[in-house]
DRENDO-1510 file (C-alpha; in Angstrom, 1 decimal, always signed):
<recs>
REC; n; res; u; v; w
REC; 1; UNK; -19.2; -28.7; +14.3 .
REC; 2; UNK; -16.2; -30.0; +15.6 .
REC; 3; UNK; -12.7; -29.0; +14.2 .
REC; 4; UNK; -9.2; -30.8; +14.9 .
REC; 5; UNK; -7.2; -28.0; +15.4 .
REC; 6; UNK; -4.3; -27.9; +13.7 .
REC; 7; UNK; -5.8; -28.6; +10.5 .
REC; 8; UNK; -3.9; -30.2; +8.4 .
REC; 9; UNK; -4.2; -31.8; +4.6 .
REC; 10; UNK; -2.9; -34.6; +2.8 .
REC; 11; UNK; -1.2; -33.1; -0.4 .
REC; 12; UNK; +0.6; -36.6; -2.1 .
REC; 13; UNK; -0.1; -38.5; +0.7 .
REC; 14; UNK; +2.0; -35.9; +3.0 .
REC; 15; UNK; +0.0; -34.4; +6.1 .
REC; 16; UNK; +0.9; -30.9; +5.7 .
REC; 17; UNK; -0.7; -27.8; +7.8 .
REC; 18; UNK; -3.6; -25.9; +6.6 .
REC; 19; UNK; -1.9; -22.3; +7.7 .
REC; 20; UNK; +1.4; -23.1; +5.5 .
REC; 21; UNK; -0.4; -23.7; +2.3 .
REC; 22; UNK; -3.4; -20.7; +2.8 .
REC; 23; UNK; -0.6; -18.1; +3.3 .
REC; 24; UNK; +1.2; -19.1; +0.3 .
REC; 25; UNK; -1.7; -19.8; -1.4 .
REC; 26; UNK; -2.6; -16.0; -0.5 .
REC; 27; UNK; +0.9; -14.3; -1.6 .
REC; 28; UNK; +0.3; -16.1; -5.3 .
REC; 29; UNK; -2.9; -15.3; -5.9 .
REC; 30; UNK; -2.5; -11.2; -4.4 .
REC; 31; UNK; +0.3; -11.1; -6.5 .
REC; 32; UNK; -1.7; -12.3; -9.4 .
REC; 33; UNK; -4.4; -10.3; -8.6 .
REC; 34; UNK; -2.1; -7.3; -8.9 .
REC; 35; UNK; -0.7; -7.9; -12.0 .
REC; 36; UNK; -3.9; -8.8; -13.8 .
REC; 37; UNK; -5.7; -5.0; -11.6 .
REC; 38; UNK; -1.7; -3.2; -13.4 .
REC; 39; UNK; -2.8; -4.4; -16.9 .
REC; 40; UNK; -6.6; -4.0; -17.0 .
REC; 41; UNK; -6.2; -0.3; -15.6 .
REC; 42; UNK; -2.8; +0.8; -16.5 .
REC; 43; UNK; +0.0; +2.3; -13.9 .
REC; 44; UNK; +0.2; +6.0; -13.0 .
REC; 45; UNK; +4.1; +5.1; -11.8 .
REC; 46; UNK; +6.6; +4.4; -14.2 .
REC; 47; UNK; +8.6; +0.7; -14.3 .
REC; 48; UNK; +11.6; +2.3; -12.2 .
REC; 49; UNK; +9.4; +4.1; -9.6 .
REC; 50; UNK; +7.4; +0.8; -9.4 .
REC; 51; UNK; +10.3; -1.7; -9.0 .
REC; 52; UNK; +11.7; +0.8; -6.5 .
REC; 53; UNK; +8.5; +0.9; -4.2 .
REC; 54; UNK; +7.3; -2.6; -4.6 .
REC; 55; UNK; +11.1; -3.9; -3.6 .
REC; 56; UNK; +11.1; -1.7; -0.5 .
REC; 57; UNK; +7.2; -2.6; +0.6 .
REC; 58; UNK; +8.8; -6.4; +0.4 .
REC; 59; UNK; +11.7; -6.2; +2.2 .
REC; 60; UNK; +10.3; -3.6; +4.7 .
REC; 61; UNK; +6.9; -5.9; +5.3 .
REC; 62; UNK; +9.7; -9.2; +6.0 .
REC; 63; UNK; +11.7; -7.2; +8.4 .
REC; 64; UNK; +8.7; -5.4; +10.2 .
REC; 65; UNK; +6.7; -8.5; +10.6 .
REC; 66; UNK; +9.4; -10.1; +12.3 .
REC; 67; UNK; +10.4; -7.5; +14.2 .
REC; 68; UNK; +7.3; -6.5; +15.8 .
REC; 69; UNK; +5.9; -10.2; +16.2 .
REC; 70; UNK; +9.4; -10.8; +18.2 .
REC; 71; UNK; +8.2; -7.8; +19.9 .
REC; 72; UNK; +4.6; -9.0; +21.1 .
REC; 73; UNK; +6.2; -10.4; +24.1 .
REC; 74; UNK; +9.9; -9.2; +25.3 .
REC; 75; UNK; +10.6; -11.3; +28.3 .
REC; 76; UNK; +10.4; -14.4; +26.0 .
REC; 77; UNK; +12.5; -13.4; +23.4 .
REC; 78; UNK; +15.0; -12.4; +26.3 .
REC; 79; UNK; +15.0; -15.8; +27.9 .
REC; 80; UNK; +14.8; -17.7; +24.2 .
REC; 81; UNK; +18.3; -19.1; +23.9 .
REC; 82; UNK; +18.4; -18.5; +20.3 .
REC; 83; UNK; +18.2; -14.4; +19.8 .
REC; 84; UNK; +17.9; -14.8; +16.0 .
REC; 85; UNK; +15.9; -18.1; +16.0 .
REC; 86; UNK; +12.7; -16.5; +17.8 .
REC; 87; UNK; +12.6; -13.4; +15.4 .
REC; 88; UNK; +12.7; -15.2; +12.9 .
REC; 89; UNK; +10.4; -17.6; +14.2 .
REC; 90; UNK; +7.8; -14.7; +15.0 .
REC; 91; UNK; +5.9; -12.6; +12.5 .
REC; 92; UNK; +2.7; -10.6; +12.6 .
REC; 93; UNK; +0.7; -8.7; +9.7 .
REC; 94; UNK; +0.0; -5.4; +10.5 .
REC; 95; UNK; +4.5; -4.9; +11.4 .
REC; 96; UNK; +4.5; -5.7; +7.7 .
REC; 97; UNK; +1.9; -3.4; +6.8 .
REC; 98; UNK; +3.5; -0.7; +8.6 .
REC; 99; UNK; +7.0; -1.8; +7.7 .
REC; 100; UNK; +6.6; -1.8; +4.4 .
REC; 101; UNK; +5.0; +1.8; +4.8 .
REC; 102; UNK; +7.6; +2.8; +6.6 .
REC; 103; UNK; +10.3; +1.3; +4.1 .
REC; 104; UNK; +8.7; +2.5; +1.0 .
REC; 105; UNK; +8.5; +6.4; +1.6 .
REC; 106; UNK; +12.0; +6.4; +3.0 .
REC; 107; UNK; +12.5; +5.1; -0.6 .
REC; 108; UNK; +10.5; +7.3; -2.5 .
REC; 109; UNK; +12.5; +10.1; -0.7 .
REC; 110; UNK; +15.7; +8.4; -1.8 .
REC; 111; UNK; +14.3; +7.8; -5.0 .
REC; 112; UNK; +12.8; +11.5; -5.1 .
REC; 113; UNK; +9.6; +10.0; -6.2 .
REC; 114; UNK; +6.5; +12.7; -5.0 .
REC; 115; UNK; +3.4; +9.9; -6.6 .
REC; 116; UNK; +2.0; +7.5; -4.0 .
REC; 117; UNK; +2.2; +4.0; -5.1 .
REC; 118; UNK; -0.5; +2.1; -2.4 .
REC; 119; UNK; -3.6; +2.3; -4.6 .
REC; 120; UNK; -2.7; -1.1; -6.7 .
REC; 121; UNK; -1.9; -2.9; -3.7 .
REC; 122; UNK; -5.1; -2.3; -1.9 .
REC; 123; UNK; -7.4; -5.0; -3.3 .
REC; 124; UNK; -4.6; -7.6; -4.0 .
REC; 125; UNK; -3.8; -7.1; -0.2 .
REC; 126; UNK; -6.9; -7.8; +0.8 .
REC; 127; UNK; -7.4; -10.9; -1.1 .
REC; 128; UNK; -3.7; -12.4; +0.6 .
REC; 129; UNK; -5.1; -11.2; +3.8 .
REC; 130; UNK; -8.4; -13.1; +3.9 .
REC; 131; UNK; -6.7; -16.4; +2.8 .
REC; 132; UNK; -3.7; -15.6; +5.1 .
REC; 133; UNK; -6.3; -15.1; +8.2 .
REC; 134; UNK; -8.0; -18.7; +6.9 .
REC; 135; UNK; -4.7; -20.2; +7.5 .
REC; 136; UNK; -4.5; -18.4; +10.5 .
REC; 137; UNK; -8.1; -19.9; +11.9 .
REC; 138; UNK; -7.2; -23.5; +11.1 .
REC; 139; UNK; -3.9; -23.5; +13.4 .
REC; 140; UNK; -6.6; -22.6; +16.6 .
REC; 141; UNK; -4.8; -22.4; +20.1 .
REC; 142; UNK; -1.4; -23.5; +18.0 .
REC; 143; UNK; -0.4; -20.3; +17.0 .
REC; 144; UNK; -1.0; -16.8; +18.7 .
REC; 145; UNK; -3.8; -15.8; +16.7 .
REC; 146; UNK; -7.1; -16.6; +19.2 .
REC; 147; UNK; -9.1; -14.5; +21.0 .
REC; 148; UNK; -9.1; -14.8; +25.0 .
REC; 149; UNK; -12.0; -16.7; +26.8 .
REC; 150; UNK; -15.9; -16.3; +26.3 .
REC; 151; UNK; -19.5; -16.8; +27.3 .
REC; 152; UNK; -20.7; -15.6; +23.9 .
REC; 153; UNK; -22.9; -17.8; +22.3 .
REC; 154; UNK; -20.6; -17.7; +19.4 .
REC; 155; UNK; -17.4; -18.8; +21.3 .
REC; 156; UNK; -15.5; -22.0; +19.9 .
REC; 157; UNK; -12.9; -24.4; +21.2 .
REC; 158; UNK; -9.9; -23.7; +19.2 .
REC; 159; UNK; -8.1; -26.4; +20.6 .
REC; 160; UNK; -7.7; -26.3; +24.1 .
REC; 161; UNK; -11.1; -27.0; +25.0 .
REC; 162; UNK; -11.8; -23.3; +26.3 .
REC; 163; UNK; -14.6; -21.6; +24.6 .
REC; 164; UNK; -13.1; -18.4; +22.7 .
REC; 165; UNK; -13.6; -14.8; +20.7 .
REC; 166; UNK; -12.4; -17.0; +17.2 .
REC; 167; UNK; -11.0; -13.4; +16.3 .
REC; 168; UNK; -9.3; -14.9; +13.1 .
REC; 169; UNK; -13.1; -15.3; +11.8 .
REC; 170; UNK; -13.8; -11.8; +12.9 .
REC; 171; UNK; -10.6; -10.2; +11.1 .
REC; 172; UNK; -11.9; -12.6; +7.8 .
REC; 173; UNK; -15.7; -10.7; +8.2 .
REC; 174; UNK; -13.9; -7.7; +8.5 .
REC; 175; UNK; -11.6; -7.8; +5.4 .
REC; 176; UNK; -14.6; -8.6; +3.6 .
REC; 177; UNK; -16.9; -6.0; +4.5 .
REC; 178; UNK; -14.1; -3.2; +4.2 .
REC; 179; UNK; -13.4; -4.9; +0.7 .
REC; 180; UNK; -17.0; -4.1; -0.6 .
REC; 181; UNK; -16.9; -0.6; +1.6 .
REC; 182; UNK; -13.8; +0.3; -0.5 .
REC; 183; UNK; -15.0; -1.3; -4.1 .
REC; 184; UNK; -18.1; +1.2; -3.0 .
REC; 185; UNK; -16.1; +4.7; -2.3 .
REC; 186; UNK; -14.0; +3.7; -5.2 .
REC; 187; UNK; -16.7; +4.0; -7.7 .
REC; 188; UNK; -18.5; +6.5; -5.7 .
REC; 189; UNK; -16.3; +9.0; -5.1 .
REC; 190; UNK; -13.2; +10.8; -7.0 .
REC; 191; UNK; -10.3; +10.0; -4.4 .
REC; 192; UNK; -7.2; +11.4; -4.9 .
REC; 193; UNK; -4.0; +9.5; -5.6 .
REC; 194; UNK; -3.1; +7.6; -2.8 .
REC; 195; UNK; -6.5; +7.6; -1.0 .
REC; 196; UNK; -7.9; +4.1; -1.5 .
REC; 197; UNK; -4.7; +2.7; +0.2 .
REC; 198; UNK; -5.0; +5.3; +3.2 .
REC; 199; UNK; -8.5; +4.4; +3.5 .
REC; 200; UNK; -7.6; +0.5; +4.1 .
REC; 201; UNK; -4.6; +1.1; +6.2 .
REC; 202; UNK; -6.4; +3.5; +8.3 .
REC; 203; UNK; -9.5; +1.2; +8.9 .
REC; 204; UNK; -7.2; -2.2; +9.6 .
REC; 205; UNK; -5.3; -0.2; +12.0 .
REC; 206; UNK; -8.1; +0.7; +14.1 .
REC; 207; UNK; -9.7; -2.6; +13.6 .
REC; 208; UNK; -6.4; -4.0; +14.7 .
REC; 209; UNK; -6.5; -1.9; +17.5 .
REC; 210; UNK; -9.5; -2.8; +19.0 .
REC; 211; UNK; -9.3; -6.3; +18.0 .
REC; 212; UNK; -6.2; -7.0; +20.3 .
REC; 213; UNK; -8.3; -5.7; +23.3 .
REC; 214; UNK; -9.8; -9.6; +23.3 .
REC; 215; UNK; -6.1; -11.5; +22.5 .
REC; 216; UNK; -4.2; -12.3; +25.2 .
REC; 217; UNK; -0.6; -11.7; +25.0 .
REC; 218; UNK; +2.1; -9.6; +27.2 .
REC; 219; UNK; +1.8; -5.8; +27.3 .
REC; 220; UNK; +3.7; -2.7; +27.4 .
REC; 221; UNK; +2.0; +0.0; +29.3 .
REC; 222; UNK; -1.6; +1.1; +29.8 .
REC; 223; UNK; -2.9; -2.7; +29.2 .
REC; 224; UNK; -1.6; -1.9; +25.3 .
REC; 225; UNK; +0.5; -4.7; +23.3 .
REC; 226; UNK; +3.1; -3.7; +20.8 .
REC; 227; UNK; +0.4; -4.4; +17.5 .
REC; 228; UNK; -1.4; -1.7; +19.6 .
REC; 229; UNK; +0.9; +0.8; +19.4 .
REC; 230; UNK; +2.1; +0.2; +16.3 .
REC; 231; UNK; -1.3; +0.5; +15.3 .
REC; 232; UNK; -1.4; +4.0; +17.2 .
REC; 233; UNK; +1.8; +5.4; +15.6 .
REC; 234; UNK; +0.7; +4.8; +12.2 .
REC; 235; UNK; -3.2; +6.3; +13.0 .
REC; 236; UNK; -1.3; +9.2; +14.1 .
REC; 237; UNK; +1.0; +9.5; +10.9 .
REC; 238; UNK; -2.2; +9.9; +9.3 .
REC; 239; UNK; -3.9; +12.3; +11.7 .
REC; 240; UNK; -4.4; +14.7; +8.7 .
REC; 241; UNK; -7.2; +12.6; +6.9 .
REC; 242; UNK; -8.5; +11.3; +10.1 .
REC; 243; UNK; -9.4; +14.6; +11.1 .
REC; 244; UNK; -10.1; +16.2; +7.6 .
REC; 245; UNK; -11.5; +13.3; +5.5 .
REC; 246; UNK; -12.3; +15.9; +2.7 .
REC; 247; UNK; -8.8; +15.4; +2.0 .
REC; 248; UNK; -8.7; +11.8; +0.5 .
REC; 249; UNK; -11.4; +13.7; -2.2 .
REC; 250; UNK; -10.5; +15.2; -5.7 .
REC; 251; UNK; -11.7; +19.1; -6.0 .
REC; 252; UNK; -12.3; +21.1; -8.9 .
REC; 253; UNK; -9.0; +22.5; -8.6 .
REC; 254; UNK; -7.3; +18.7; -8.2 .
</recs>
């Protein structure tokens, strides 16, 4: 099958990329998706709390994507004439995962809120993610989201005509696997509050970690890129449950 890469679709007879409309596309329905998961199973966090943390997970996933997709390569954001222009112009998902982390329990410390807040986001997350990474796919060699060159028998031309890991299609199987896995341990299990979103984050990070191992891109030390080590740093914040899964369970005493 042969793909035109960009892909682009006529919406009122105006050509408009693929990759715009599947991440927009994605934010609306994950943030339907959340609001239908807040009234069918109610919300532990009062409407203050809520606003509080879901305003700081925003701004701090904007400014973290940004920042670390400006980050990915340094030397080209130094030589860019316009400073401003290429961060803005640069984004990548897991600096808004980990910025909006990052962002929402400095606020919850402000706030003096002690109840984590990630569980409702997980699924709706998931769902923006897999249409985002669609999006993604369909811009091929045209956007920094390919995988470096293969002999697999599964390698595609993504535009360039170089046969290539299509590691957007890889990160898509992913998301949908851990989305059963989760739906699974969900019912399965009694997790504790907070769990189910430490569970996702924790599995994307690693997958993100290995994943980047087959993208090409500029790198820091030790043949690592800055998604890497941003992945690192946030598997280390949660070395607890890493090491002492047992932890993400309910007990008799919970």
């Amino acid at each position: 099958m042969h793909i035109n890469f960009p892909v682009t679709v006529s919406v009122f007879g105006t050509p408009m990329l693929l990759h715009g409309i599947m991440e927009t596309l994605g934010i609306f329905i994950a943030f339907r998706y959340y609001l239908w998961l807040k009234r069918k199973q109610g919300d532990t966090i009062d409407k203050h709390s809520r606003l509080v943390a879901l305003t700081a997970a925003i701004l701090g996933a904007v400014a973290g994507s940004h920042l670390l997709g400006a980050l990915e390569d340094v030397p080209r954001w130094i030589a860019y004439p316009g400073f401003w222009k290429y961060l803005y112009g640069n984004k990548t998902l897991v600096g808004g995962l980990v910025g909006g982390l990052i962002l929402v329990e400095l606020a919850k410390k402000w706030s003096g809120e002690k109840r984590p807040t990630g569980d409702l986001y997980t699924f709706p997350l998931l769902l923006g993610m897999i249409s985002g990474r669609i999006g993604c796919f369909s811009t091929g060699v045209y956007e920094e989201t390919y995988g470096v060159p293969t002999s697999l028998p599964w390698a595609m031309n993504l535009g360039d005509g170089i046969p290539r890991h299509p590691v957007a299609l890889y990160e898509i199987l992913f998301l949908l696997l851990l989305r059963a896995i989760l739906s699974f341990v969900n019912r399965r299990y009694k997790l504790v509050p907070g769990a189910l979103y430490k569970l996702f984050l924790m599995s994307y990070l690693l997958f993100r970690f290995m994943l980047d191992f087959i993208k090409p891109g500029w790198r820091y030390c030790l043949g690592l890129g800055s998604i890497q080590l941003t992945c690192l740093a946030g598997l280390i914040y949660y070395y607890r449950y890493i090491l002492n899964p047992k932890l993400l369970l309910k007990t008799d005493a919970s």
